[in-house]
N, C-alpha and C positions, 0 to 999 in steps of 0.2 A: 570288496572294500569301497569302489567307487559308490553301489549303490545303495551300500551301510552309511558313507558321507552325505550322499545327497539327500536322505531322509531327515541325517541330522541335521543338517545346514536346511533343510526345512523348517523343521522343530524349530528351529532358532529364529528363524523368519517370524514364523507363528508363536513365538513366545510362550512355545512349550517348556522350553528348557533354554536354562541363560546363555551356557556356551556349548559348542562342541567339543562333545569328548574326545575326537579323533584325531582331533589338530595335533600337531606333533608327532602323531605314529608313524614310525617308518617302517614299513613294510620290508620283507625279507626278502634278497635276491633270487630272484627267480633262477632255474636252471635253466641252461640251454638247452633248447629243443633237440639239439643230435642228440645231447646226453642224454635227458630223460624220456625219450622215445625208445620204446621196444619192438623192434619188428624183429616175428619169427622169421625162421628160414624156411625155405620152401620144403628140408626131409623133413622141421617141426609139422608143419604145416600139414603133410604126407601122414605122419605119425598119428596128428588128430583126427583127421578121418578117419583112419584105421579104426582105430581106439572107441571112434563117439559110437551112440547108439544109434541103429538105421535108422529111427524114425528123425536124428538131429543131425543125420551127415550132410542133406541138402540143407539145411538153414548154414552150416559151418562154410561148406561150398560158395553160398551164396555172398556170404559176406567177405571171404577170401579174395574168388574170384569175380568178385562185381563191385566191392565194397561198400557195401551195404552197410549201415548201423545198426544195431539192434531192433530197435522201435520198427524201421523201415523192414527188416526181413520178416519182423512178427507179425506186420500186416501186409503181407500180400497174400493175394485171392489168386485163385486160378486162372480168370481172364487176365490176370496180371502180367502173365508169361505168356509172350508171342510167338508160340513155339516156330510158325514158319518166318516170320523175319527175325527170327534171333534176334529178339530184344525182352528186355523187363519193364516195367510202368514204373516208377517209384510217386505214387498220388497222398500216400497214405502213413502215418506211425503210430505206434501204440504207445503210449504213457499207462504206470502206473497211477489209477485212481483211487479215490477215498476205497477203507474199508477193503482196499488191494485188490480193485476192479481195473479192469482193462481199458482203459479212455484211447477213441480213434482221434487224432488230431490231422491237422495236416503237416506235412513234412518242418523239420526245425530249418531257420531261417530263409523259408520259400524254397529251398530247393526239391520241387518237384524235379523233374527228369525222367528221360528215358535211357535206357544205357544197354548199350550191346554186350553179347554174351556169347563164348564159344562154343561149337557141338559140344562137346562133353559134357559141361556143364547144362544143357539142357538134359543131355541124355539122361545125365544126375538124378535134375528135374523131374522129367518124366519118370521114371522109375519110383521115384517118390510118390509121384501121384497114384501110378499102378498097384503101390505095393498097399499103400495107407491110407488113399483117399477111396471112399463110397463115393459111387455113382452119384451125381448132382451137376448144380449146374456151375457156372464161370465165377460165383461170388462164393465158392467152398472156398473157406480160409485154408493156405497152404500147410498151415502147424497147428493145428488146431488142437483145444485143450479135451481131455474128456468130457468136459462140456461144452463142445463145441464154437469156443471163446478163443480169438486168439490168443495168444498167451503172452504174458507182460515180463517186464525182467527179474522178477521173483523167479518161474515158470523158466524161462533160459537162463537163468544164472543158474539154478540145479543139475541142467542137464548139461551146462559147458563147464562145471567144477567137475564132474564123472567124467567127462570126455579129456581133460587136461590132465587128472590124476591120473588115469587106467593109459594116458600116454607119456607119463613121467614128465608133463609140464605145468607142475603147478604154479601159481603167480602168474601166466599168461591171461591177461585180459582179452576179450573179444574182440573189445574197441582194436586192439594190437593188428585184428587181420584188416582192418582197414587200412592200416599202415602198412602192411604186407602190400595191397594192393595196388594203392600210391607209387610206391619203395618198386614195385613188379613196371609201375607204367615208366616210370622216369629214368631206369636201368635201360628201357625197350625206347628211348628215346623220344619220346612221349613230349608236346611242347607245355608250358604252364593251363594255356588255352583249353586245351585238350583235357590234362590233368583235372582243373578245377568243374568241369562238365562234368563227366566221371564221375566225381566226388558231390557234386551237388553243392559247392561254396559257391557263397553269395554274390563274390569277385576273385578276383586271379590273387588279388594281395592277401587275402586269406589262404589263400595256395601257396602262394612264398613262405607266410607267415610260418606256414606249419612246415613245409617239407624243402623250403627252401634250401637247407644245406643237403638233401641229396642230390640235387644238381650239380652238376659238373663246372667247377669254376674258368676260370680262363687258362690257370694254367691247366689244368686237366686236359683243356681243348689245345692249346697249343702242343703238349707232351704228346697228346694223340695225333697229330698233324703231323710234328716234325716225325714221329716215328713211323708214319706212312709214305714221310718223304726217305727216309733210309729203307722201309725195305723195298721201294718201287728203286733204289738207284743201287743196292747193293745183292738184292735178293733175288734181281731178274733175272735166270737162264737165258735169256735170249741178247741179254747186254753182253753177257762174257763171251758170248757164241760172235757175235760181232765185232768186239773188239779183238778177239782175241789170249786176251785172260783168261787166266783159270785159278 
């Protein structure tokens, strides 16, 4: 809307058109972010991999467990993946072009990054590449299309509707295992800092903006405090052994 306004209130500058049609519109309440956020659980999550097809468990992985975007997972290349420092490059994303071609951009709003990644999920990794990739060199696209193109989100949307139905989760969106991922760091005590690396946002308030209510508010933290102060004074064996209580 803002940038349907600002065109109009152009026009109007420019004496294309006398007034703005927008003046007056009010726009509709937005939901709140807890609410309208979907984040799977982790047997969902367990369920999908099962379910997807080998050739689309590491893209599923990838974005889970690294939180990766769409665009971001469809373009990475095999020297993408550090396999001994356990890390991923995120340099690169795929957009839908004209005529439903694959356009390389660079990441949405600047967030390149490097982001670390656990054994497993390499192991994943690797197994992918053993199972599906031919012989080549470090710029073989990770998912590549039968025609050797990465694949854009026409291309992954096909093969994550098969992976969500055959796991009785239809309506899970992709986008959702980024939220999983978030939702995984901030649970693991993870600080905003940390979080918005991770994620590739532009600033930390963009990290609030989105996942701010799964942080733990004050009281959360007080509730968790005082309840470490009752069982360090009521829970200790070795207090009653001293006093003598029992």
């Amino acid at each position: 809307m803002q940038n349907v306004r600002a065109v109009l209130r152009g026009a109007v500058r420019d004496r294309v058109i006398a007034t703005d049609p927008s003046d007056g519109v009010t726009l509709p309440r937005r939901r709140r972010r807890g609410h309208a956020m979907s984040v799977p659980t982790p047997p969902q999550v367990g369920a999908l991999l099962a379910a997807a097809d080998d050739r689309f468990t590491a893209f599923i992985a990838l974005c889970a467990f690294g939180g990766l975007r769409l665009g971001e997972a469809a373009a990475l290349q095999v020297g993408d993946v550090d396999f001994l420092r356990r890390r991923v490059v995120i340099s690169r994303q795929v957009q839908r072009g004209p005529g439903g071609t694959a356009e390389l951009r660079a990441p949405k709003h600047g967030s390149e990054r490097t982001i670390v990644v656990p054994d497993r999920l390499l192991t994943m990794t690797t197994g992918h590449v053993e199972r599906h990739l031919a012989a080549g060199g470090s710029e073989r696209w990770l998912f590549p299309t039968p025609a050797g193109t990465p694949p854009h989100q026409n291309t992954v949307g096909h093969q994550w509707r098969k992976a969500t139905s055959a796991a009785g989760l239809a309506g899970l969106r992709l986008h959702d295992l980024r939220h999983f991922f978030a939702s995984g760091l901030i649970a693991s005590g993870c600080d905003v800092v940390t979080v918005q690396r991770a994620l590739g946002h532009a600033s930390a308030t963009t990290t609030l903006n989105t996942y701010g209510h799964l942080w733990p508010d004050a009281d959360d933290r007080t509730r968790a405090a005082t309840d470490a102060l009752m069982s360090a004074a009521l829970d200790d064996p070795a207090d009653s052994v001293r006093t003598g209580r029992r």
